[in-house]
C-alpha positions, 0 to 999 in steps of 0.5 A, a space after each residue: 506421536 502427533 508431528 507438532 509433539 516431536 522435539 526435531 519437528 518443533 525445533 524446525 518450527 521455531 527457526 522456520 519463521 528467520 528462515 520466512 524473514 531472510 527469505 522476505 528481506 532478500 526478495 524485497 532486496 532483489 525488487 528494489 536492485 531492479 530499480 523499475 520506472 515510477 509510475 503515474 503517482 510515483 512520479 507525482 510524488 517525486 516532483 512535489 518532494 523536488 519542487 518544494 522546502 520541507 516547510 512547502 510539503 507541510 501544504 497539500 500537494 499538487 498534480 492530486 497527491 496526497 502522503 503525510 508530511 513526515 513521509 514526505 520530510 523523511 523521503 526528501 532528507 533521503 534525496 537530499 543525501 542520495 540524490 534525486 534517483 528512484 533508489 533514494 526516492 524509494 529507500 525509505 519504502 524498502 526499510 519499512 518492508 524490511 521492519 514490517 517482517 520483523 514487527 508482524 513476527 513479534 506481533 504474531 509471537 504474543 497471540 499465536 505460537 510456531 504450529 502457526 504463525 510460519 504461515 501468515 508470516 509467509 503470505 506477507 514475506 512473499 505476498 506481491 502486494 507486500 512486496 510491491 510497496 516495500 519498493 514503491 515511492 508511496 506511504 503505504 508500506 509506512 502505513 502498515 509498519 505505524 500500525 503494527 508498532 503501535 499495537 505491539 506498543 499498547 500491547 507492551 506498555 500497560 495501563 494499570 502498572 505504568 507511571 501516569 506521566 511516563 505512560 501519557 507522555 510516551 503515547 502523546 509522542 507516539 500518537 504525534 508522531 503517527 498522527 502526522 506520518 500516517 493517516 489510517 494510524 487514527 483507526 489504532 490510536 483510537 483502538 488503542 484508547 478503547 483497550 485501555 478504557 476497556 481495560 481500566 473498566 474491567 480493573 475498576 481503576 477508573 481513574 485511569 479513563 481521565 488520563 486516557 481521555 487527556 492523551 486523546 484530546 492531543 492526538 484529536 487536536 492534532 488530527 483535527 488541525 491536519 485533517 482541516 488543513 491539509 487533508 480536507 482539500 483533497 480528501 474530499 475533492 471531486 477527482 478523488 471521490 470520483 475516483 475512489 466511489 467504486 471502493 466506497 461501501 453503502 452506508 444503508 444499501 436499498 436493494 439486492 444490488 447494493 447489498 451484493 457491491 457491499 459484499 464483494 467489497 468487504 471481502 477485498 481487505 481479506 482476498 488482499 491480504 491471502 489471495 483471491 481463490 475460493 479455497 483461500 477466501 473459505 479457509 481463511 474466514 474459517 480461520 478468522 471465524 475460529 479466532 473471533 470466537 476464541 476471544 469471545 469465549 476467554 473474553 480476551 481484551 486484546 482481541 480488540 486490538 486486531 478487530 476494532 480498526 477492521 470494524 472502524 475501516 469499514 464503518 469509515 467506508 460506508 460513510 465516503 471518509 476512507 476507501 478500499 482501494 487495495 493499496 490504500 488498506 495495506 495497513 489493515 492486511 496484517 490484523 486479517 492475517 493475525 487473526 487468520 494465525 490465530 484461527 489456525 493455531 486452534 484448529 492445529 490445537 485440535 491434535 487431530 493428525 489428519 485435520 493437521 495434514 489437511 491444514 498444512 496442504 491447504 496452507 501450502 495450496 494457498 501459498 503457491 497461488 499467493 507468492 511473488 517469488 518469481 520476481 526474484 527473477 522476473 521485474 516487477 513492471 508496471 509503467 516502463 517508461 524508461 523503456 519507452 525514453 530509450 527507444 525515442 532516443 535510439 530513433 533520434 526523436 527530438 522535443 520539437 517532434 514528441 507529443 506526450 500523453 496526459 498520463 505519460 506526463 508525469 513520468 516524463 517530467 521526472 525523467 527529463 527534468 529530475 532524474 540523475 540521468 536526464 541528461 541521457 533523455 535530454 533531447 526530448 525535452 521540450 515535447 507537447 502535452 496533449 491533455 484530455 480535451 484535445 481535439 485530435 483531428 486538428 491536431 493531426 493536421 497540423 503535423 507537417 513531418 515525422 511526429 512522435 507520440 508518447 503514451 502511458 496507461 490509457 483507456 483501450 477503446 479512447 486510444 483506438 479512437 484516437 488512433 483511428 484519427 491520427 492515421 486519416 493524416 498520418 502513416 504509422 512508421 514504427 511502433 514500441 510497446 512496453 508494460 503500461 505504455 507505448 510510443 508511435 512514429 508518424 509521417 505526415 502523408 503527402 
């Protein structure tokens, strides 16, 4: 007997996946408790939802952000209730890392069964990307439970047998309001309107395309007023697409350079969503390989609805509308990880006993190099800047005294300026922004006692030279290095 027929096996398989969802809900929980610093975009975000109304986040933002003004509405009423700290900032976040779980296991019940889908279930309860932005104050984590909900919804709702009203009114809601709560959301509402054209076609129910092409004609008035209002300006601002070109794919690549950018790039969604090593890569596009051709062969319409918006991710790469950053493609992870449920469930379909055991150990070998498990323990840090304002504080630095670094100046702000605790951080108040430009050499000059310098991420070799420059003046006294910044005390030499 193979041990996918035994009874007690197959009764282990079918609790395993609330076991996978516990297990992802209480690391997600754990991540959230160790309330670390904002970093950089964080912070950003942070003083536009406190400087502004509700109606005054409808408009593009500054210090070069961007979120949806539904994410933004629903994080701001969070800091209206719960107050101005990373834990209400960042709620919102930790209930959609919670919601993701459960929305993918039922997405995975409709194509796969328990041989399988514990596994792409497991990547995302445990995977650091995953957990990382169900605690971070970014719309990302939002992003991908939009995009699940409404695959499940068109999945759920059919075209053919539902009432024509009931059917145009619930998605002109639900593309709405996904519409203005994510933007990547428009890659599934326009899949989501290819099924069921698809569909009506295959049914010859043709008059089902004319009430289709109705809900679309409002889901595209809507996003071509958000897209021209709001998000255009920023969209295409020269900081953001300089900043995002080494994530953009050639649209037609003229030598083998290009091609190979264009190749290493394509593989980021999927090295993402499962993990970086080769054995990971080969046996997870094997899996996709064998889900792709399985749709092929039982012509399964709904199969469009995990590959279309991976196809229409790419295609918006190459034409510079939208980037493959990792965290900007969150929403994408999930359809890669389905399909790669898929693929394994028909090669355990197989019944072979030793194909089965080498998939589970390869599955097993995966998971080990993926998981973020030790942050139960060990804090996610990226910028502590907390860390930093605590010892500036125990060295009885003042404001008059603190020069602040461009990158450290957001996270600074924040925390002297919003947070609940400002006041313990009081005293550095005051502190001088030193922007990109600044001419070092003057400014070391103009030191005339003991100076402090606060940093955030900065370039290693901008930093030395800067450094190098100081310290023709000045004399290094103490020194404090954290995760993604640092602080250093000067006095002036005599």
């Amino acid at each position: 007997m193979l041990p996918g027929e035994n009874p007690a096996f197959r009764r282990v398989m079918r609790k395993l996946p609330v076991a996978i969802i516990v297990l992802g809900i209480l690391l997600r929980i754990v991540v959230y408790l160790q309330n670390n610093s904002f970093i950089i975009d964080e912070a950003n975000i942070a003083r536009n939802i406190y400087e502004r109304s509700f109606w005054g986040l409808t408009q593009p933002l500054d210090y070069e952000q961007y979120a949806p003004p539904l994410y933004l509405w629903i994080t701001k009423l969070s800091t209206i209730i719960g107050g101005y700290s990373e834990y209400a900032y960042t709620f919102y976040s930790l209930l959609c890392g919670i919601l993701s779980l459960c929305l993918l296991y039922k997405l995975l019940r409709h194509f796969t069964d328990h041989r399988s889908l514990w596994y792409p279930l497991l990547l995302v309860a445990t995977g650091l990307i995953y957990v990382r932005y169900s605690v971070e104050l970014k719309q990302y984590i939002s992003d991908l439970v939009i995009c699940l909900a409404l695959i499940l919804l068109a999945l759920r709702v059919h075209v053919l047998s539902a009432a024509p009203a009931r059917f145009a009114l619930l998605w002109m809601v639900a593309g709405t309001v996904a519409v203005w709560l994510s933007m990547p959301s428009v890659f599934i509402l326009a899949t989501a309107i290819l099924y069921y054209t698809v569909v009506a076609i295959r049914a010859r129910s043709y008059g089902k395309i004319g009430l289709l092409a109705l809900i679309a004609g409002v889901w595209l008035a809507q996003f071509a007023f958000y897209y021209y209002t709001i998000l255009q300006p920023q969209a295409e601002s020269e900081y953001l697409q300089r900043f995002h070109k080494d994530y953009f794919l050639y649209l037609l690549p003229s030598n083998i350079e290009q091609l190979r950018f264009n190749w290493n790039l394509a593989l980021y969604p999927l090295e993402n969503a499962g993990g970086h090593q080769a054995l990971a890569v080969i046996f997870h596009s094997l899996c996709i390989v064998v889900a792709i051709v399985y749709f092929i062969r039982k012509r399964a319409v709904n199969g469009i609805l995990l590959v279309i918006p991976l196809v229409l991710l790419y295609v918006a790469a190459a034409l510079h509308k939208f980037t493959l950053i990792p965290r900007v493609t969150l929403f994408a992870l999930p359809l890669i990880l389905v399909l790669m449920g898929i693929g394994l469930g028909r090669l355990m379909a197989l019944k072979n006993k030793w194909l089965n055991s080498i998939l589970v150990i390869v599955c097993v070998i995966c998971f080990v190099n993926f998981n973020a498990l030790k942050h139960f323990v060990l804090p996610i840090e990226n910028e502590e800047m907390k860390k930093s304002l605590d010892f500036l504080v125990s060295k009885n630095i003042r404001g008059d005294q603190l020069y602040v670094r461009d990158p450290a100046k957001p996270a600074y702000y924040f925390y002297t300026d919003i947070h609940p605790q400002k006041a313990k951080w009081g005293s550095l108040r005051g502190g001088k922004i030193t922007e990109w430009d600044t001419d070092y050499d003057a400014l070391a000059r103009s030191w005339t006692d003991t100076t402090a310098m606060l940093y955030g991420q900065e370039d290693p070799a901008k930093f030395n030279e800067q450094q190098t420059v100081l310290l023709k003046y000045n004399t290094e006294l103490t020194r404090f290095t954290t995760v993604g910044g640092h602080v250093i005390i000067y006095r002036k030499n005599n």
